[in-house]
FILORO-726703 format. One record per residue (C-alpha): x, y, z; residue in three letters; residue number from 1. Coordinates in pm, 1 decimal. Layout:
# FILORO-726703
{east: X, north: Y, up: Z, rest: ALA, nr: NUM} $
...
//
This chain:
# FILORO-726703
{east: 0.0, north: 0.0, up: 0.0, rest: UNK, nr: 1} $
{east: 133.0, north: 338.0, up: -101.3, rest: UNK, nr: 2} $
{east: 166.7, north: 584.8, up: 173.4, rest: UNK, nr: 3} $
{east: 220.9, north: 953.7, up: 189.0, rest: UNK, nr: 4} $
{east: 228.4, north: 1252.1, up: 435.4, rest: UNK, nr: 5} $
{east: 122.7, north: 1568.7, up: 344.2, rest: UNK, nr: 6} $
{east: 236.6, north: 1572.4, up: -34.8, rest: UNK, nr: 7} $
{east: 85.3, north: 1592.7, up: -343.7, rest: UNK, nr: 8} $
{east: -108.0, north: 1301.8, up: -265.0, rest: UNK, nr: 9} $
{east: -86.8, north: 1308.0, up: 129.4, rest: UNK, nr: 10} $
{east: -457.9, north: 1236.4, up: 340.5, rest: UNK, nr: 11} $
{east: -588.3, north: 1650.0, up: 421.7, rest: UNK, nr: 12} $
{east: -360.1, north: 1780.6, up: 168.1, rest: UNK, nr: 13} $
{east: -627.8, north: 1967.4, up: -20.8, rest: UNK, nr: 14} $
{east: -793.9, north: 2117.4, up: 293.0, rest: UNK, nr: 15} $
{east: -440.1, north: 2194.2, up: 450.1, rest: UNK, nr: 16} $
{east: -400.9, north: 2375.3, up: 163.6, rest: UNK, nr: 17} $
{east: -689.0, north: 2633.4, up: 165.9, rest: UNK, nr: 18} $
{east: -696.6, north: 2638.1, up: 548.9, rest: UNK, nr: 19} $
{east: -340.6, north: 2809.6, up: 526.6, rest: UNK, nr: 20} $
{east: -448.9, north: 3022.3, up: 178.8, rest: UNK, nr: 21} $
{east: -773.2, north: 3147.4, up: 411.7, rest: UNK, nr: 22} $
{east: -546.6, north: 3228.4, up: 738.9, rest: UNK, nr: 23} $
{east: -275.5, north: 3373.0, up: 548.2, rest: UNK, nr: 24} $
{east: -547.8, north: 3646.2, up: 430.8, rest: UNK, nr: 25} $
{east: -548.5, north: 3954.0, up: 663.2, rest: UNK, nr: 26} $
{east: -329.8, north: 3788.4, up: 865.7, rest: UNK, nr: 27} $
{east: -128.6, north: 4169.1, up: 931.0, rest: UNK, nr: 28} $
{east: -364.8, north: 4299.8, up: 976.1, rest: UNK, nr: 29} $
{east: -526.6, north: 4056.5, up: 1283.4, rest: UNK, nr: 30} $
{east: -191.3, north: 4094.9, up: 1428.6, rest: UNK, nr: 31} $
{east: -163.6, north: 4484.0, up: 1414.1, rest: UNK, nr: 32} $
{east: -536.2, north: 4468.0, up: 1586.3, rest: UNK, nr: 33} $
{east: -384.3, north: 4223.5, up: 1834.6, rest: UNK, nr: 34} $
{east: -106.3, north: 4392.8, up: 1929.3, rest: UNK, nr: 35} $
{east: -279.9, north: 4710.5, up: 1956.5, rest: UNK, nr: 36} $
{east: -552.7, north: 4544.9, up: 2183.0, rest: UNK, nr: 37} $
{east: -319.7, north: 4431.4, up: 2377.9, rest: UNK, nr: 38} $
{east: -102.4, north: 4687.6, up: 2452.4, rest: UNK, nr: 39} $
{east: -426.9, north: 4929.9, up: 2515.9, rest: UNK, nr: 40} $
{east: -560.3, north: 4683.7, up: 2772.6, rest: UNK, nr: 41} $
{east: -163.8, north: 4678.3, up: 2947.7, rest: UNK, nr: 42} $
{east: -198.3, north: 5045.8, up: 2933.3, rest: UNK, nr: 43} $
{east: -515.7, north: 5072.4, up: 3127.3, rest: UNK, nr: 44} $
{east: -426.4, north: 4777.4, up: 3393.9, rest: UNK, nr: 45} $
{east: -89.6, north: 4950.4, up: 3516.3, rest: UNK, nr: 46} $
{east: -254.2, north: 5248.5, up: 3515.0, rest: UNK, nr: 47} $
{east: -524.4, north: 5125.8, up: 3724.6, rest: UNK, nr: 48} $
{east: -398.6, north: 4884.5, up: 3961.6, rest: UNK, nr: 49} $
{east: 0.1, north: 4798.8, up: 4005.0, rest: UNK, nr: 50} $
{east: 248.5, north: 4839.4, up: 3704.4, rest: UNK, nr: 51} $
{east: 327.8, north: 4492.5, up: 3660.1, rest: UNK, nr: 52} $
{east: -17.7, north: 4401.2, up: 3613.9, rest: UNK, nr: 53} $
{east: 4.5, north: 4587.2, up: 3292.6, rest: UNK, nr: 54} $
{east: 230.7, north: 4322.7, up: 3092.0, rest: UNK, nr: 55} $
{east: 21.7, north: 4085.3, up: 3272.1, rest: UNK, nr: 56} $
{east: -317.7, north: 4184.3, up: 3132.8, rest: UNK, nr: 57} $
{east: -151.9, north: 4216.5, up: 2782.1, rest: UNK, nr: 58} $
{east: 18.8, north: 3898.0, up: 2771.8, rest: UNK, nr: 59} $
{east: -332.4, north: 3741.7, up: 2885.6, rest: UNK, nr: 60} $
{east: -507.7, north: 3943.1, up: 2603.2, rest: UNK, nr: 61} $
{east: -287.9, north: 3875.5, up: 2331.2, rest: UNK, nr: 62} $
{east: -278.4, north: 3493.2, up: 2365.0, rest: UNK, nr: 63} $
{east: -697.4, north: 3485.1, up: 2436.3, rest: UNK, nr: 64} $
{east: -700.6, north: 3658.1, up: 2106.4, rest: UNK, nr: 65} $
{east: -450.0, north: 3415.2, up: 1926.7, rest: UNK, nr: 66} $
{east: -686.0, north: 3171.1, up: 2080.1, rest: UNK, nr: 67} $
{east: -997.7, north: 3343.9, up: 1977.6, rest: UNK, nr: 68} $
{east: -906.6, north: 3402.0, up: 1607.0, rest: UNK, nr: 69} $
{east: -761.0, north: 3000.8, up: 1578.3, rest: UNK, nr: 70} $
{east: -1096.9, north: 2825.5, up: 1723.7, rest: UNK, nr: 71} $
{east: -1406.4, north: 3079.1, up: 1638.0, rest: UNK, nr: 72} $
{east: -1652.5, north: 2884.1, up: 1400.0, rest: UNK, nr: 73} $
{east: -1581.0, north: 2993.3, up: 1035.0, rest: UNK, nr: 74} $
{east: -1483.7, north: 2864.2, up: 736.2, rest: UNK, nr: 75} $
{east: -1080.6, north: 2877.4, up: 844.9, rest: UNK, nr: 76} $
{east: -1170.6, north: 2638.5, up: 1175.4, rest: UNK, nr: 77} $
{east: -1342.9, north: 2417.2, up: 968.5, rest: UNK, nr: 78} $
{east: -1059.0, north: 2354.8, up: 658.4, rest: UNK, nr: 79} $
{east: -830.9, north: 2304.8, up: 963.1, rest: UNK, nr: 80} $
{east: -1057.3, north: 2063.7, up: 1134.2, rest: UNK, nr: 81} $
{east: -1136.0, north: 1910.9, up: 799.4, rest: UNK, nr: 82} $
{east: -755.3, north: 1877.5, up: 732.9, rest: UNK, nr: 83} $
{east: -678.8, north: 1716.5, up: 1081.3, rest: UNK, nr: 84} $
{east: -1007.3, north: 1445.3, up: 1056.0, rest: UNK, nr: 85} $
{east: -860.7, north: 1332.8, up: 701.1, rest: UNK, nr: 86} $
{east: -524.2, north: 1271.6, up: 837.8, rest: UNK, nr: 87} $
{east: -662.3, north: 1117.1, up: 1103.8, rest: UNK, nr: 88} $
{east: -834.0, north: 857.3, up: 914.7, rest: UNK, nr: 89} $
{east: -550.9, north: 834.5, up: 646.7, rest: UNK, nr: 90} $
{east: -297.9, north: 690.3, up: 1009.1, rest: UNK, nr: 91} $
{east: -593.5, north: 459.9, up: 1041.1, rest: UNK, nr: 92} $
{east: -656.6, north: 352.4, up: 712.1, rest: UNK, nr: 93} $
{east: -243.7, north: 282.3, up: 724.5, rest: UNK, nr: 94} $
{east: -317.9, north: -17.7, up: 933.2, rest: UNK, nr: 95} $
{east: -464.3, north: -173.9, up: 666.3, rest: UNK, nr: 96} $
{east: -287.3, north: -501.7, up: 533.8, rest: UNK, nr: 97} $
{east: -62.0, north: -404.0, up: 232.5, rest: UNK, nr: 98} $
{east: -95.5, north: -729.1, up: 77.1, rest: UNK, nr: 99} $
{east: -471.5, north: -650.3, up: 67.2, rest: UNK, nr: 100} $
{east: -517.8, north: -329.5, up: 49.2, rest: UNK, nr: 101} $
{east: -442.1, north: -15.4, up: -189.2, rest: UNK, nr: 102} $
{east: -572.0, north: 348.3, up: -33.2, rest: UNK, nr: 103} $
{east: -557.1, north: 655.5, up: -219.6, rest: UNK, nr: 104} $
{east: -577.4, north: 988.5, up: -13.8, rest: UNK, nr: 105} $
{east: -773.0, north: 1357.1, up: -132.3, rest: UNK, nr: 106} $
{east: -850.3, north: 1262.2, up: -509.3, rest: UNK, nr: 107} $
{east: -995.1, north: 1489.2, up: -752.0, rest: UNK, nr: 108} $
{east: -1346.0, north: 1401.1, up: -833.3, rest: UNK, nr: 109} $
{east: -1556.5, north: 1546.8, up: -1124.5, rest: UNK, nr: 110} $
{east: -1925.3, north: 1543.8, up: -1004.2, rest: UNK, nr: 111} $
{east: -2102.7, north: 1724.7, up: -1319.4, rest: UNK, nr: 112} $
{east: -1913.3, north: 1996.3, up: -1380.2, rest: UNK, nr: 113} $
{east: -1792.3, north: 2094.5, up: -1017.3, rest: UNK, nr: 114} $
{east: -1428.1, north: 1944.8, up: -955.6, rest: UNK, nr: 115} $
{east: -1476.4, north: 1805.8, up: -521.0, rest: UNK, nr: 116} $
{east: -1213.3, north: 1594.8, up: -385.2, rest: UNK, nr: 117} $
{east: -1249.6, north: 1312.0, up: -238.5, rest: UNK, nr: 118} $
{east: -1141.7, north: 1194.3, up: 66.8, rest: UNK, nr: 119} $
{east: -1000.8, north: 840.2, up: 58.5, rest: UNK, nr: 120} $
{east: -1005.1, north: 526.8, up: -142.7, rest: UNK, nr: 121} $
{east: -1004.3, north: 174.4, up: -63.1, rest: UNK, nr: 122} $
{east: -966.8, north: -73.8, up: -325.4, rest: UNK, nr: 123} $
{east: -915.0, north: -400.7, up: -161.1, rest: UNK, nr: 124} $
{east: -994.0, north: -763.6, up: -109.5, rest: UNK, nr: 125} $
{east: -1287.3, north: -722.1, up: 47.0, rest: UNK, nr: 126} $
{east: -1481.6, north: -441.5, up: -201.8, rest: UNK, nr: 127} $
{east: -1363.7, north: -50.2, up: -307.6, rest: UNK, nr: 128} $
{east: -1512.8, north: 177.5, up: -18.1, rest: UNK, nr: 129} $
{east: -1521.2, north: 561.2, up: -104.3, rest: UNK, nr: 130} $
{east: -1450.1, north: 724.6, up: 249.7, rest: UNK, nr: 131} $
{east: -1584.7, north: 1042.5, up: 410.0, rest: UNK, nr: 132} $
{east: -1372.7, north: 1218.3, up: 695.5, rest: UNK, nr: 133} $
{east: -1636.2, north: 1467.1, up: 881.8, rest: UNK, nr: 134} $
{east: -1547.2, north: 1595.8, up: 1200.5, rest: UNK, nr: 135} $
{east: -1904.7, north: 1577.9, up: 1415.2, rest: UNK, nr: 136} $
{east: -1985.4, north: 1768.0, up: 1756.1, rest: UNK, nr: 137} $
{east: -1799.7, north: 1621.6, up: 1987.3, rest: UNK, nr: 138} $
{east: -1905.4, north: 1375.5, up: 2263.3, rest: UNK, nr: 139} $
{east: -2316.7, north: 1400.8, up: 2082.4, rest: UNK, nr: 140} $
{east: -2418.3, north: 1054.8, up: 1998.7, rest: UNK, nr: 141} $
{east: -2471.5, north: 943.2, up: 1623.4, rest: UNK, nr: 142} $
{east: -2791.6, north: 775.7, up: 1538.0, rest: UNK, nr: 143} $
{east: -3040.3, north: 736.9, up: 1298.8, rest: UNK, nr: 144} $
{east: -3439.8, north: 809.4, up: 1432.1, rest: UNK, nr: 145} $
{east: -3745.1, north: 848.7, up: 1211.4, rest: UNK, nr: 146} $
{east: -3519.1, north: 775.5, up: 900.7, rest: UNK, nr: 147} $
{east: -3308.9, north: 1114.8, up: 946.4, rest: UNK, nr: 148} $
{east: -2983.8, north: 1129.9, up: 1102.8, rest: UNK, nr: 149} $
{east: -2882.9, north: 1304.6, up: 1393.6, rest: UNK, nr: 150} $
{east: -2625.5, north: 1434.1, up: 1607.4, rest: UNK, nr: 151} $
{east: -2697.2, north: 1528.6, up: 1962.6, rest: UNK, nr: 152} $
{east: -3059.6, north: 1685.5, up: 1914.5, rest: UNK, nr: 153} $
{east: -2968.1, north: 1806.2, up: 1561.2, rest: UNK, nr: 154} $
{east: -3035.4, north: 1674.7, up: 1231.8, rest: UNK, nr: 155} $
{east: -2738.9, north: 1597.0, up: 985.0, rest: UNK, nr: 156} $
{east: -2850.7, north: 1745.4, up: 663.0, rest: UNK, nr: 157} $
{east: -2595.3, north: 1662.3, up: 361.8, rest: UNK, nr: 158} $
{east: -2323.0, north: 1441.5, up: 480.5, rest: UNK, nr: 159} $
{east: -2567.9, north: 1107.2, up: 369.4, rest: UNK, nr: 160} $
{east: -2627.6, north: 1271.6, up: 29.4, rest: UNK, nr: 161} $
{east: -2282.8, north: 1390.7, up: -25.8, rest: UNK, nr: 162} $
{east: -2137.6, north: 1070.1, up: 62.2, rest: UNK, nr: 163} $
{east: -2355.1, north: 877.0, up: -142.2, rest: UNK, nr: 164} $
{east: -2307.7, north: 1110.3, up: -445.1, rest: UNK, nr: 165} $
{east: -1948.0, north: 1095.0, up: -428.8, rest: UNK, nr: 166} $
{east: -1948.2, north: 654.3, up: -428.8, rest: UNK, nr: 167} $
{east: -2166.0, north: 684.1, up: -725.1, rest: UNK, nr: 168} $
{east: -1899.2, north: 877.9, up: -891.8, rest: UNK, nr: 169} $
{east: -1654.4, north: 668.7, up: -836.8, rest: UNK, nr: 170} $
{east: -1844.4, north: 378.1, up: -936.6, rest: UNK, nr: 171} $
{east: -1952.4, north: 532.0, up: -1252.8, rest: UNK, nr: 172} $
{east: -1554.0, north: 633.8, up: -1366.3, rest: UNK, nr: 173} $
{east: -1421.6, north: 285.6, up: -1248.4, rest: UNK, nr: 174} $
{east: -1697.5, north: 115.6, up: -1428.9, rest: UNK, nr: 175} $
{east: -1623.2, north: 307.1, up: -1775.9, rest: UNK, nr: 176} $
{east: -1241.4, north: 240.6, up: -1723.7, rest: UNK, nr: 177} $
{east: -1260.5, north: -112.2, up: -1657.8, rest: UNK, nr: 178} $
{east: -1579.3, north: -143.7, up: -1870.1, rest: UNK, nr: 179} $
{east: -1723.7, north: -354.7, up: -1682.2, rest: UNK, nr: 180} $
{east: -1959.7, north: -301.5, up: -1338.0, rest: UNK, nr: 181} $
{east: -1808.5, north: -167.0, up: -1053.0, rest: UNK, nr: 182} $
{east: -1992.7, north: -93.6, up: -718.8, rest: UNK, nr: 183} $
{east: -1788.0, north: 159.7, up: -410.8, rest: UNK, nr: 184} $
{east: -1948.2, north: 124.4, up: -94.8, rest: UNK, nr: 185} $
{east: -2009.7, north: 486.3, up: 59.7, rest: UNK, nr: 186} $
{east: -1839.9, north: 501.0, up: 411.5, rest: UNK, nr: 187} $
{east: -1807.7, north: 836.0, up: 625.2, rest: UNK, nr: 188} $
{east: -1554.9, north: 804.1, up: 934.0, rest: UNK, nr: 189} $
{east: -1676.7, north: 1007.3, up: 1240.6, rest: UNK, nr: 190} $
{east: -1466.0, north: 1270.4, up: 1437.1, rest: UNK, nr: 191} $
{east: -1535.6, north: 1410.6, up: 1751.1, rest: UNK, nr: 192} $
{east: -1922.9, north: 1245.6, up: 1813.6, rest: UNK, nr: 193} $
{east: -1956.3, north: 905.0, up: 1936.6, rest: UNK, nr: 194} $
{east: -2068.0, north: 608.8, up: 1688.4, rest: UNK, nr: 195} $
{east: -2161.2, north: 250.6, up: 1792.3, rest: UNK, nr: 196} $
{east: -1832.0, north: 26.5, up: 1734.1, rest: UNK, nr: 197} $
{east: -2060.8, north: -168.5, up: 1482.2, rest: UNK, nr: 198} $
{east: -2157.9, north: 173.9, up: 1269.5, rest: UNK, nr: 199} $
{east: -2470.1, north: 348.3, up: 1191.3, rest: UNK, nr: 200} $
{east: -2636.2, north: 299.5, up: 802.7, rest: UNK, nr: 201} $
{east: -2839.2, north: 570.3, up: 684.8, rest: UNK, nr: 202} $
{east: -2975.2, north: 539.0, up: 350.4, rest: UNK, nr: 203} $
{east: -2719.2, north: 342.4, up: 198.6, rest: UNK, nr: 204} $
{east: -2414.5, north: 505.3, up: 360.3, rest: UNK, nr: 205} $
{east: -2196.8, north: 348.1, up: 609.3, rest: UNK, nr: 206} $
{east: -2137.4, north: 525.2, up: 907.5, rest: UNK, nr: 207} $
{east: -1804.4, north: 432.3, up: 1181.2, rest: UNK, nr: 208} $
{east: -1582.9, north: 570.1, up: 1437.7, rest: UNK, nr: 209} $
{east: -1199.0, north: 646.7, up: 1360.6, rest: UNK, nr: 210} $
{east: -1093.8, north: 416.5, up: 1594.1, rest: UNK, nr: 211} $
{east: -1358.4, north: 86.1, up: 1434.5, rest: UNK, nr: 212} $
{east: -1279.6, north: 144.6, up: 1041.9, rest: UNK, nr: 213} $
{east: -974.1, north: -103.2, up: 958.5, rest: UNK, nr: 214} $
{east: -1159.5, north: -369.1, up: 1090.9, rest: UNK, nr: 215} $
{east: -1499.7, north: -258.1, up: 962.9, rest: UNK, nr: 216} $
{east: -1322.4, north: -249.0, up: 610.4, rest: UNK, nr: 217} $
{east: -1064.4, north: -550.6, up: 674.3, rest: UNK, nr: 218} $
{east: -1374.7, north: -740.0, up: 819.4, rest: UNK, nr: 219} $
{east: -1611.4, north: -786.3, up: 500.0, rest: UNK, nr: 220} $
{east: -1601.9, north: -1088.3, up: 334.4, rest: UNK, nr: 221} $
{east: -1327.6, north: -1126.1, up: 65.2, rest: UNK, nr: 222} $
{east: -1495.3, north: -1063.0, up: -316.3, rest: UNK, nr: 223} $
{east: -1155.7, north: -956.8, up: -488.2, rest: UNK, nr: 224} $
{east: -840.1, north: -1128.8, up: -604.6, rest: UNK, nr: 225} $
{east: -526.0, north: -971.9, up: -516.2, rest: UNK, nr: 226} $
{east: -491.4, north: -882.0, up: -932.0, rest: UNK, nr: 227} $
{east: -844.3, north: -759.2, up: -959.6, rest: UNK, nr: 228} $
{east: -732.9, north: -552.0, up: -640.7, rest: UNK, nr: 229} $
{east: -400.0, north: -457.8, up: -830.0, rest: UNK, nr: 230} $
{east: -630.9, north: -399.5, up: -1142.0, rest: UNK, nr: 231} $
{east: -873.2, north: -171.7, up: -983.9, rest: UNK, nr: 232} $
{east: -629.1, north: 28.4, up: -792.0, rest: UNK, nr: 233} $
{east: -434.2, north: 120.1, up: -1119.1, rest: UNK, nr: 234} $
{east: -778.9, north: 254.0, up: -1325.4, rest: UNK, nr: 235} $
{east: -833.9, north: 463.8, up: -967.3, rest: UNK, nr: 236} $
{east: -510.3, north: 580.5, up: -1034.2, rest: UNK, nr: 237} $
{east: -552.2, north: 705.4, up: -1354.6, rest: UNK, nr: 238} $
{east: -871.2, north: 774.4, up: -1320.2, rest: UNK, nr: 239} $
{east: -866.7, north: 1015.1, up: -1009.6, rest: UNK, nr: 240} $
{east: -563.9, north: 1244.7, up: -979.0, rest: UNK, nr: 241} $
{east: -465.7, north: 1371.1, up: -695.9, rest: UNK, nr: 242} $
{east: -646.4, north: 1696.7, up: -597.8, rest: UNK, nr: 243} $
{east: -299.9, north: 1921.8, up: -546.4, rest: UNK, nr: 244} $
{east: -254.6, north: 1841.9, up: -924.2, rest: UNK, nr: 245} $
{east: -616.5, north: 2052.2, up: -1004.9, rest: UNK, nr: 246} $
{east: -476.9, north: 2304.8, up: -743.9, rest: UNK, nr: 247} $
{east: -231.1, north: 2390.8, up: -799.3, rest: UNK, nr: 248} $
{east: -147.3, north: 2253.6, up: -1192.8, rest: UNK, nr: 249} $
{east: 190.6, north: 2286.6, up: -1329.9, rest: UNK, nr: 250} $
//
């Protein structure tokens, strides 16, 4: 099994990407407001109570606002959370027998005429599995109830859909390259919310915690030679670049 950090190819290498374009914007200015916050609130401490309390107070202000600005909700958070889940799952997906098993990390996927990517690929002995990263609130429970999904008290709106859009995709380009049928099972590996070990299926789509996916994956009953494996893997090759490549294109 091929494996990669963050390279052209590496799991979260896509979203690591934008989530340092989208903090490297403004970034200046944040730390001109930062500093100036800070010093302002120093200013007003020592002149108000002691003098040392005045680096105090700005030391304490400055790193709540580095703290503020790297955790608020926003689209930045969420590329770096994205980034982190993806790696996550590529270290677990790593565990998977070599012999068996061929995983491809943030692939370019043409859905219409929108270029996504998509997370992770698993061709192996046991089927081809197109897999989901989504960080999910943590410590809420996962579960399916009047044939929605929810998390904690809130409905999950597009992760089923999205999932199950993107294994159709893959099906449909594997099938014309090898010309011949080719089903992916959709899987989406949960982050942060807790998942029975056994999964959750919601219309189709495969639901597991981090920690329960080699096995879920390495469990299934074999279907696959090792050369179909070997096969398949090579038309996902050539059939999915990696998502860098669209990025950032020689």
């Amino acid at each position: 099994m091929r494996s990669s950090g963050i390279g052209v190819s590496g799991a979260g290498a896509s979203a690591l990407h934008r989530y340092r374009a989208l903090a490297a914007e403004h970034r200046w200015e944040r730390r001109a407001v930062r500093a100036a916050v800070a010093g302002g609130a120093g200013v007003v401490a020592a002149g108000v109570s002691v003098w040392w309390a005045g680096p105090l107070v700005a030391a304490l202000v400055f790193v709540g606002h580095v703290a503020y600005v790297r955790f608020r909700p926003g689209p930045v958070t969420n590329w770096r959370r994205g980034a982190l889940a993806e790696r996550s799952t590529g270290r677990r997906l790593a565990r998977l027998d070599p012999a068996g098993f061929h995983v491809l990390h943030d692939r370019a996927l043409l859905d219409g005429t929108v270029t996504t990517n998509l997370d992770h690929l698993v061709v192996g002995l046991s089927g081809i599995y197109a897999v989901a990263s989504r960080r999910l609130r943590w410590g809420a429970r996962l579960r399916t109830e009047q044939r929605r999904l929810w998390v904690g008290h809130k409905p999950v709106a597009s992760v089923t859909g999205v999932a199950a859009r993107a294994a159709d995709t893959v099906s449909a380009l594997l099938s014309e390259e090898l010309d011949q049928d080719v089903h992916v099972t959709p899987i989406v590996v949960v982050h942060g919310a807790r998942v029975a070990r056994d999964g959750v299926e919601h219309e189709g789509v495969l639901f597991y915690p981090a920690r329960a996916i080699p096995r879920a994956i390495a469990g299934e009953p074999v279907i696959y030679t090792s050369a179909q494996v070997a096969s398949i893997a090579a038309a996902a090759e050539r059939s999915l670049p990696p998502m860098m490549e669209i990025l950032l294109p020689d």
